[in-house]
C-alpha positions as CSV (number, residue, x, y, z in Angstrom):
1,X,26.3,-60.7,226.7
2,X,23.6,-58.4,227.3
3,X,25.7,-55.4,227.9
4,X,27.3,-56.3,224.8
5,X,24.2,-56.4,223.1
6,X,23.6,-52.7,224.7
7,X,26.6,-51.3,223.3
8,X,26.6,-52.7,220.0
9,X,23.1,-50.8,219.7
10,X,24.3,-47.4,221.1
11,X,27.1,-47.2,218.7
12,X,24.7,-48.1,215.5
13,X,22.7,-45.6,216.9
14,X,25.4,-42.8,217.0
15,X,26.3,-43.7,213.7
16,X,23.1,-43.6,212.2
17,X,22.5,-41.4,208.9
18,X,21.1,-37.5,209.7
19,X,18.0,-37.1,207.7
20,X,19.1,-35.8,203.9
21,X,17.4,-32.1,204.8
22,X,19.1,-29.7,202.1
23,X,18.5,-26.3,201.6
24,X,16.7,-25.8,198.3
25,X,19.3,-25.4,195.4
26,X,17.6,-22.0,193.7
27,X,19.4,-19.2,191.6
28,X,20.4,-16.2,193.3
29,X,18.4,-12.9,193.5
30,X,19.2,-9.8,191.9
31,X,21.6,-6.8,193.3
32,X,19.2,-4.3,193.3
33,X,15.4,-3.9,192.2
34,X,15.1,-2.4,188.7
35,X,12.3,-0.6,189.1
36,X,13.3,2.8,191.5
37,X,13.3,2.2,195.3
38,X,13.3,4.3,198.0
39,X,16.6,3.4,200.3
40,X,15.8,2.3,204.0
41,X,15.4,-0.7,206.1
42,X,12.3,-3.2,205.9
43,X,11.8,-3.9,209.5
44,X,8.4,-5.3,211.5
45,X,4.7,-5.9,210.1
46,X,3.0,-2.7,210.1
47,X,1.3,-0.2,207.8
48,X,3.3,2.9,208.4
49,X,0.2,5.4,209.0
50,X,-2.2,3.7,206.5
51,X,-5.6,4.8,207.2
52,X,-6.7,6.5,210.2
53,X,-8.1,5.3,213.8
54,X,-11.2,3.9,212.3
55,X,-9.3,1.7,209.9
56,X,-6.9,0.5,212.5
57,X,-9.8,-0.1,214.7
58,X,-11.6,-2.4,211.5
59,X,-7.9,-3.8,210.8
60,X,-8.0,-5.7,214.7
61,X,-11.4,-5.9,214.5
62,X,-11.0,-8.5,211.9
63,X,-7.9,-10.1,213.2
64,X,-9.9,-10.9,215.8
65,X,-13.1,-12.1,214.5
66,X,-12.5,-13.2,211.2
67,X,-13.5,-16.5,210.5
68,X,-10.9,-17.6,207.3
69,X,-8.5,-16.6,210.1
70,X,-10.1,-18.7,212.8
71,X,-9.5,-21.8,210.2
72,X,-6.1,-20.9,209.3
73,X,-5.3,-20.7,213.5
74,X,-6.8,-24.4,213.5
75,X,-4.4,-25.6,210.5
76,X,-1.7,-24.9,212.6
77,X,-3.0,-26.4,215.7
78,X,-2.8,-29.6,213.7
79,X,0.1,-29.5,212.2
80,X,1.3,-28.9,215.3
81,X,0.2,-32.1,217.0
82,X,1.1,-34.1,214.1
83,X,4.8,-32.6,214.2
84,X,4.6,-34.0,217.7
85,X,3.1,-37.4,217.3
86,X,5.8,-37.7,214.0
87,X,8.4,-37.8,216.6
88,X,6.5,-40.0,219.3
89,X,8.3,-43.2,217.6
90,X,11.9,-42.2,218.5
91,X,11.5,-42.4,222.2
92,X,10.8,-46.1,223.9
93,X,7.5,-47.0,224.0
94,X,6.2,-47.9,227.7
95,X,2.8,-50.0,228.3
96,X,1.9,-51.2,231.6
97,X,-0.1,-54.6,232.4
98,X,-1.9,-55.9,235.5
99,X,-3.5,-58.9,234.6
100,X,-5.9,-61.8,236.8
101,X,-7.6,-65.3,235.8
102,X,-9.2,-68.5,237.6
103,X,-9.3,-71.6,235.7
104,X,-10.7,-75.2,236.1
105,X,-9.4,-78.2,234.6
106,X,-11.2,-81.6,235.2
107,X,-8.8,-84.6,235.1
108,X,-11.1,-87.6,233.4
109,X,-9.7,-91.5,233.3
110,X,-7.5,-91.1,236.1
111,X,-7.5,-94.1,238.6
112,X,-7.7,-91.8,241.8
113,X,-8.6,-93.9,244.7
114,X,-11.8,-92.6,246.5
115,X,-13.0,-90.6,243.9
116,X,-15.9,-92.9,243.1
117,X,-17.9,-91.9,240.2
118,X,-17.1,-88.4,240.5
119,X,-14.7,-86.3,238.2
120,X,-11.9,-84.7,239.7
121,X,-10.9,-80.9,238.6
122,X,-8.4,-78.8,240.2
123,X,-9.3,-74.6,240.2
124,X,-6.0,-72.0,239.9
125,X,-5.6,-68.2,240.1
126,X,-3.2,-66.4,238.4
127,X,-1.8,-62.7,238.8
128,X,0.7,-60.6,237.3
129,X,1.7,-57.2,236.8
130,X,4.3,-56.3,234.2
131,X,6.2,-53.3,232.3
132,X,6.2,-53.6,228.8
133,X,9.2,-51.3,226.8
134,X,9.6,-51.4,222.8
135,X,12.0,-49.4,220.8
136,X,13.1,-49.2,217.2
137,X,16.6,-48.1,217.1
138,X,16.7,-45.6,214.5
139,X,19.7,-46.8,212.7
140,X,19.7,-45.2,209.1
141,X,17.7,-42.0,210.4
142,X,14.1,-42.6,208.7
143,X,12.2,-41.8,212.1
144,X,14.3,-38.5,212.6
145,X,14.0,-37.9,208.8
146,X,9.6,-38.2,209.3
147,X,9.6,-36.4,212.2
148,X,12.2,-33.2,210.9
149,X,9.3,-33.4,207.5
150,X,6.4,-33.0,209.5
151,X,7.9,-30.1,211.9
152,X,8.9,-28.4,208.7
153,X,5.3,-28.8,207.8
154,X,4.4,-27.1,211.1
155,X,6.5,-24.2,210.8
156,X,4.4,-23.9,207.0
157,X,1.6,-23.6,208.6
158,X,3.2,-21.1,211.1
159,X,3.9,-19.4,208.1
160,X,1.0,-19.9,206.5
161,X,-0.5,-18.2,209.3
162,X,1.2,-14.4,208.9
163,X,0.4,-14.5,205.8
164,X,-2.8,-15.0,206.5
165,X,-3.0,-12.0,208.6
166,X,-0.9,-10.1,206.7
167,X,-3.6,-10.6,204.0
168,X,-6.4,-10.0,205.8
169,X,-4.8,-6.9,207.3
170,X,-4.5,-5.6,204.1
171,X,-8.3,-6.9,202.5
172,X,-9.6,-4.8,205.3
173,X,-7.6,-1.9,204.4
174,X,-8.4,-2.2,200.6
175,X,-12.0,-2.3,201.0
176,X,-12.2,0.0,203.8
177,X,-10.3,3.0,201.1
178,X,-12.8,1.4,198.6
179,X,-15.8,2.2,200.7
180,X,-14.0,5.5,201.4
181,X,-13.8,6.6,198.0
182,X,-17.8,5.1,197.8
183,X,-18.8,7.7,199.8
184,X,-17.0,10.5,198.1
185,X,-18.0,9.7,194.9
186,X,-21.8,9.1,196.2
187,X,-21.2,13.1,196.9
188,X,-19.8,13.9,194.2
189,X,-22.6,12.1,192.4
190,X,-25.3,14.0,194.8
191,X,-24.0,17.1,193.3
192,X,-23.6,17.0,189.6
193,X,-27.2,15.9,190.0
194,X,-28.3,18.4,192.2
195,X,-26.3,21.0,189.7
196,X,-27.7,19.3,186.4
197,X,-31.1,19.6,188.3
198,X,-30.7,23.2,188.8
199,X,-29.4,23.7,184.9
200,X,-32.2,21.8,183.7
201,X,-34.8,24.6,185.8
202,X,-33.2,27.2,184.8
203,X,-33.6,26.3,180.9
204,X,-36.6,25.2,181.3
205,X,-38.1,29.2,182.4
206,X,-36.0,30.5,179.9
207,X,-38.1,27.9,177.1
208,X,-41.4,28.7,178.7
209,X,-40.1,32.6,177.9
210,X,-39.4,31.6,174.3
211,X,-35.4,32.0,174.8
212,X,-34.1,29.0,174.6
213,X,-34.7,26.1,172.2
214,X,-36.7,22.4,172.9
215,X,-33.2,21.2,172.5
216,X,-31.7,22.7,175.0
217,X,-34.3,21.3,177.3
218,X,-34.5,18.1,176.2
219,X,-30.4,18.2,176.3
220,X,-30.5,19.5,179.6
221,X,-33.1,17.0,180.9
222,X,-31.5,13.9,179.6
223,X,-28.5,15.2,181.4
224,X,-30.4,15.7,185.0
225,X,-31.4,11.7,184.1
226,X,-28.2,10.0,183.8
227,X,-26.7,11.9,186.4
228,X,-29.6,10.6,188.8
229,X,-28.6,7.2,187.3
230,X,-25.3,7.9,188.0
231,X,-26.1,8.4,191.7
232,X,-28.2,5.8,192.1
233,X,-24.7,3.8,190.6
234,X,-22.7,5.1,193.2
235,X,-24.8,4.6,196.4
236,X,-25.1,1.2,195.6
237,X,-21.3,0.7,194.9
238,X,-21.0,2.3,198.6
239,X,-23.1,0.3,200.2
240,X,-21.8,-3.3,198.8
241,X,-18.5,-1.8,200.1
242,X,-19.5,-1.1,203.5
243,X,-21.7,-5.1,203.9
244,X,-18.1,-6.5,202.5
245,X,-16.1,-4.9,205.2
246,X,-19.0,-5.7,207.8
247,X,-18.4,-9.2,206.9
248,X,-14.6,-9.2,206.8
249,X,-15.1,-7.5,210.7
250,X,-17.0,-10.9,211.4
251,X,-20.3,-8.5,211.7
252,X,-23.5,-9.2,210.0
253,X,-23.5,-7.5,206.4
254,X,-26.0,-4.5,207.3
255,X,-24.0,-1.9,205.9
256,X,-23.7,-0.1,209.0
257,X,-20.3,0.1,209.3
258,X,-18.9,3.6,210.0
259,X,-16.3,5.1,207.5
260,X,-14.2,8.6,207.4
261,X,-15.5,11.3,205.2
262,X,-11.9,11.4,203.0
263,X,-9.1,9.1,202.0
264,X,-5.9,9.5,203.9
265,X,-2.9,11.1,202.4
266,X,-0.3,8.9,201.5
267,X,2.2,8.3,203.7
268,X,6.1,8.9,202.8
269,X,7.6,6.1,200.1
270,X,8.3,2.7,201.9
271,X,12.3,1.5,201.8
272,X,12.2,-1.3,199.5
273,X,15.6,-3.1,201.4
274,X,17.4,-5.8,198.9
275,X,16.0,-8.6,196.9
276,X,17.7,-11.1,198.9
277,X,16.2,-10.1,202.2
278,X,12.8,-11.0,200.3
279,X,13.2,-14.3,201.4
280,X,13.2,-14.1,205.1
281,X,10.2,-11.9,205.0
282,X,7.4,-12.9,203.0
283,X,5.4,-15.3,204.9
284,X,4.4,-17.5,201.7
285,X,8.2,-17.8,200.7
286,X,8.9,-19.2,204.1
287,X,6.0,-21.6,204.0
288,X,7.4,-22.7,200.3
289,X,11.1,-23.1,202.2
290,X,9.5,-25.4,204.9
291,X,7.1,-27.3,202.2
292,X,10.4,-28.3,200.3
293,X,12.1,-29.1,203.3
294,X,9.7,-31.6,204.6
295,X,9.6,-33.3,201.2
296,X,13.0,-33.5,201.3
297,X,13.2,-35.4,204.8
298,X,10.5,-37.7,203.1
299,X,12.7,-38.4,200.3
300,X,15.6,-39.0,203.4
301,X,13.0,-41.2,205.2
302,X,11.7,-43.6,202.1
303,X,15.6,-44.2,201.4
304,X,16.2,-45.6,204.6
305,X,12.9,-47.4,204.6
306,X,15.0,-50.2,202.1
307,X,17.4,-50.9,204.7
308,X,16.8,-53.1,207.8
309,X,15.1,-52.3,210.9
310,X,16.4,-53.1,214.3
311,X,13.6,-53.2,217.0
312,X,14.3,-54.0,220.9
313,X,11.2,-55.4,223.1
314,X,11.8,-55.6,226.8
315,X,9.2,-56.7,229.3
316,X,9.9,-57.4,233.3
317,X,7.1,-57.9,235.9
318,X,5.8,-60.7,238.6
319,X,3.2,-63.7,238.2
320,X,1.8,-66.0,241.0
321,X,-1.2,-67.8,241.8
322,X,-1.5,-65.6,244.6
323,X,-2.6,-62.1,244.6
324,X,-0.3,-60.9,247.3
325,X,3.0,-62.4,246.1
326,X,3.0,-59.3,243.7
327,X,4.6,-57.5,245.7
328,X,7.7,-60.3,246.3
329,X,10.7,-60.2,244.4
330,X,11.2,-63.7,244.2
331,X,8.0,-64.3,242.0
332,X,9.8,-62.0,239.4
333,X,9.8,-62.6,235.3
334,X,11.5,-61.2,232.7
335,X,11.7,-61.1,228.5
336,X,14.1,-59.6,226.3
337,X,14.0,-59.6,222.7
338,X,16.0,-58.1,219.8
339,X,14.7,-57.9,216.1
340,X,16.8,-57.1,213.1
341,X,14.5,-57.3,210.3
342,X,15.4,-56.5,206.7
343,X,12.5,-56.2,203.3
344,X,13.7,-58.4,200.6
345,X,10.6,-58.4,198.4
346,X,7.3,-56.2,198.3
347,X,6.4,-55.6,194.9
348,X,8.6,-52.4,194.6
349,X,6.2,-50.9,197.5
350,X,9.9,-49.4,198.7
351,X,11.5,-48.2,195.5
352,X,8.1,-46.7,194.3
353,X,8.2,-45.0,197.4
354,X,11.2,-43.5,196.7
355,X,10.2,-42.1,193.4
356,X,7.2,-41.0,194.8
357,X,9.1,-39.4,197.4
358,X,11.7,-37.8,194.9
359,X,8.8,-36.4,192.6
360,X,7.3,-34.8,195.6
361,X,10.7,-33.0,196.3
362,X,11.0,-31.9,192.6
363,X,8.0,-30.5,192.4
364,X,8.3,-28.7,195.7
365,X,11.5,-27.1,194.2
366,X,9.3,-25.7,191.1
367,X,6.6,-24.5,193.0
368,X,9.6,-22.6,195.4
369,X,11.3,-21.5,192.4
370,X,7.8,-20.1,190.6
371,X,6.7,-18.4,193.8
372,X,10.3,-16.3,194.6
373,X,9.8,-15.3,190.9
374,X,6.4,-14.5,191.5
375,X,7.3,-12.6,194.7
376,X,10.1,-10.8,192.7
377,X,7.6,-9.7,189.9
378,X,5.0,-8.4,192.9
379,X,7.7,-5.7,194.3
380,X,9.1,-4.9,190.9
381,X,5.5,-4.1,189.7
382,X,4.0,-2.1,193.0
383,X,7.4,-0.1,192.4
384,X,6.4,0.7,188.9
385,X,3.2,1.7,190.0
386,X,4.4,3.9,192.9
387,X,6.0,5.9,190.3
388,X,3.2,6.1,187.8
389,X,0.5,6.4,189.9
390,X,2.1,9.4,191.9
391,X,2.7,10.8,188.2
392,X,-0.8,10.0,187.0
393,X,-2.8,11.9,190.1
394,X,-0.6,15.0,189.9
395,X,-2.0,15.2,186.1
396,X,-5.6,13.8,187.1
397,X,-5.5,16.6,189.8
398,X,-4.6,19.5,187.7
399,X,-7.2,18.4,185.3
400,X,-9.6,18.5,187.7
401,X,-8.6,22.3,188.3
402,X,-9.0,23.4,185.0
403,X,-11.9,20.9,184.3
404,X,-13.8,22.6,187.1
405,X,-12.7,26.2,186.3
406,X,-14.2,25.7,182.9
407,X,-17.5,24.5,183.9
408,X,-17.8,27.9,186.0
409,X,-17.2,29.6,182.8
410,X,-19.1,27.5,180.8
411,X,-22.2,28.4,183.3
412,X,-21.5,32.1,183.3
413,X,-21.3,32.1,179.1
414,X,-24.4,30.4,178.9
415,X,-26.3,32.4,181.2
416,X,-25.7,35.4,179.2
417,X,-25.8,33.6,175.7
418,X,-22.8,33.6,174.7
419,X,-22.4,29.8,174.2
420,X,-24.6,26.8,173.2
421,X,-25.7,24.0,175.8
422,X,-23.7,21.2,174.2
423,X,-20.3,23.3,175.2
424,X,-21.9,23.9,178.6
425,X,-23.2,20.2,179.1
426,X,-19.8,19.1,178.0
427,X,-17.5,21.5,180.8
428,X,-20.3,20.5,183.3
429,X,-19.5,16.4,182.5
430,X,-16.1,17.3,181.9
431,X,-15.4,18.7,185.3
432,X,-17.6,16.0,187.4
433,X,-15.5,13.2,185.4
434,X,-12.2,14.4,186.1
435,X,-12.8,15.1,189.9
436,X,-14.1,11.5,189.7
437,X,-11.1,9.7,188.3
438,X,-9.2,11.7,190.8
439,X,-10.6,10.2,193.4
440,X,-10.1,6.9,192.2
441,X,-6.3,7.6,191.6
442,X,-6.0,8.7,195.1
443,X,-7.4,5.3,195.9
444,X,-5.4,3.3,193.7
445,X,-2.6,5.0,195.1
446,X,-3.8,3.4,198.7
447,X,-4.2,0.2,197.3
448,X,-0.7,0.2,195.6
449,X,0.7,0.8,198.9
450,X,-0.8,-1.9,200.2
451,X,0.4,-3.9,197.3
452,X,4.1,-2.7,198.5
453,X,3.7,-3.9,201.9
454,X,2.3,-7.0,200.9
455,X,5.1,-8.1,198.3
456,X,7.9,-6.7,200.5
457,X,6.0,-9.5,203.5
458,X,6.1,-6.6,206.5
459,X,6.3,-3.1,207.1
460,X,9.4,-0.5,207.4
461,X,11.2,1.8,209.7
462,X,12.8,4.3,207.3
463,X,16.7,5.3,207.3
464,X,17.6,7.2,210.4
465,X,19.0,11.5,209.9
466,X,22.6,11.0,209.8
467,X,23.1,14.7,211.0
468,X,20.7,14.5,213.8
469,X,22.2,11.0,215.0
470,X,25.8,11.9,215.2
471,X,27.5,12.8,218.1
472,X,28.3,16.7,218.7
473,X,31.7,17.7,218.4
């Protein structure tokens, strides 16, 4: 009967529903990007030559140290020992027992002969040792279905994970070009106000010799001013910079930190790859794949929590009065139980369990659908703004060329009177202005790389020379 019993569990077993884990129904990508891509092949997580030694030395600094990081490590530490305790319940669960007790029991009102006026009691020992099993036989799959939801909420927070150090990768990056560009515009600053400082002396002899007007000066003057301001502007900008990357680095915010004197060129254009290959790359996409996933094994779980439960409890051991008949067979006891247990009525506990689960799901499949779109819109934008940008600081730096060349001619026609101080004042802001936004082009350009490598969720190995692979003939 027993073995019966055995095999009439094993095949319910085997024919037990899987867990209802689908892949998330979403609409299919585009051929191509729309905005102009260069061709290649997105490969590993890297930033192709961004920044120089210092950079990559700030970039592991603060993989190491930082502490948002630290917490993110921990959030996956827990998930995974949750995923693990989730599938604790589909193995038998094994408890062992060693138990002991003396008792005394006085037998009143009995007509014993010779017992006289006293009462007679009888002391006994008991002893036992036993090994308790239980196992709930996961006929309709709701145990597998818990435990695939909460490894697919580990492998989120795997995900969860690159992307934070992805991010952080490139928030080190970003401020480190920011504090970059700081310094060069604290020198730039340093010298418009050293030159305006100079222009401002030099009109102010030639007033004292009665050739040029209180105008002038006071033009002149308020110039040397703002441009002082101006500095003072810029070292403070440099200087917030440099405590923000201290603190990204897990340092204390000193703004000690050391920076290169220039921004690095920009490295060749990055292989953009397909739009469907977005998906396997891009940490936060994956995470959104495993977060629908898991709410999807919930919804497969809460279903078969409305069908019954079948729940085997086996215990086997030895119990004697005396301690050392343990260890003989013939004191041995055994129990075997089987439980089929089925809900008829909790309220709707069940079925509001269901819908709870089933609004989870839906709303895990918006918030996939909203961030592919989101991730689709990131490349198509940093993209666009490869092409613009690179068009913008070509213009910015010829500009600059002629913005500076006119100051110098500005500066020579004043100083023999050939022009007034308002066209000189306006060449000198002219040219400190446009070297200025130059600078911050160059950055922007820095930052929309980053921007690239970001949305595209790695870095890239470009498209190998055709001619120099091919075999000789």
């Amino acid at each position: 009967m027993r073995s019966r019993f055995g095999v009439l569990t094993l095949l319910l077993a085997g024919c037990a529903a899987a867990p209802g884990v689908r892949p998330p129904e979403i609409a299919p990508p585009p051929a191509t990007w729309t905005a102009p891509a260069a061709s290649g092949m997105v490969d590993t997580l890297g930033w192709a030559g961004l920044g120089d030694s210092l950079a990559t030395g700030l970039v592991a600094e603060a993989l190491r140290h930082n502490h948002n990081l630290q917490a993110a490590a921990a959030r996956l530490g827990a998930a995974l020992a949750q995923a693990r305790a989730a599938g604790a319940p589909l193995w038998p669960q094994a408890g062992g027992d060693l138990s002991g007790s003396r008792a005394r029991r006085n037998f009143i009102g009995l007509p014993i002969p010779s017992a006289g006026d006293r009462v007679l009691a009888s002391t006994s020992n008991t002893y036992g040792a036993s090994l308790n099993l239980n196992w709930e036989v996961d006929l309709w799959g709701r145990l597998r279905a818990g435990a695939a939801a909460a490894r697919a909420d580990a492998e989120a927070a795997r995900a969860e994970l690159r992307g934070a150090q992805l991010s952080l990768a490139a928030q080190t990056l970003r401020v480190y070009f920011a504090a970059v560009e700081a310094r060069r515009q604290v020198e730039l600053a340093q010298t418009a106000a050293d030159n305006y400082h100079l222009s401002s002396q030099q009109v102010r002899a030639q007033y004292e010799r009665g050739l040029r007007s209180s105008l002038d000066l006071r033009l002149a003057l308020s110039s040397q001013a703002g441009a002082e301001a101006n500095l003072a502007g810029r070292q403070r900008l440099y200087r917030t910079a440099l405590r923000q990357l201290e603190v990204l680095a897990g340092r204390y915010p000193a703004a000690l930190i050391q920076t290169s004197g220039d921004l690095p060129p920009l490295p060749p254009p990055v292989p953009a790859g397909l739009p469907a290959e977005l998906v396997g790359r891009r940490p936060d996409l994956a995470a959104a794949r495993e977060r629908l996933l898991a709410a999807d094994a919930r919804l497969a779980s809460a279903r078969a929590a409305l069908y019954p439960r079948l729940s085997l409890t086996a215990s086997g051991g030895r119990s004697s009065g005396e301690l050392g008949d343990l260890l003989d067979g013939e004191f041995a006891v055994w129990n075997l139980v089987g439980n089929l247990s089925q809900p008829l009525f909790q309220g709707g506990r069940l079925r509001a369990g269901v819908d709870l689960a089933s609004a989870g799901r839906e709303g895990a499949v918006a918030a996939y659908a909203q961030t592919l779109l989101q991730a689709y819109a990131e490349v198509e934008s940093a993209l666009d703004a490869e092409t613009y940008l690179q068009t913008q600081e070509q213009a910015l730096c010829s500009a600059a060329d002629e913005a500076l060349a006119a100051r110098r001619l500005a500066e020579e026609r004043y100083a023999r009177g050939l022009t007034d101080m308002v066209t000189l004042l306006t060449a000198q802001n002219s040219a400190f202005e446009s070297e200025s936004r130059w600078l911050a082009t160059r950055r922007q350009q820095l930052e929309a790389r980053l921007d690239l490598h970001l949305a595209l969720g790695g870095g890239f190995s470009p498209v190998p020379d055709r001619a120099a692979s091919s075999d000789p003939e």
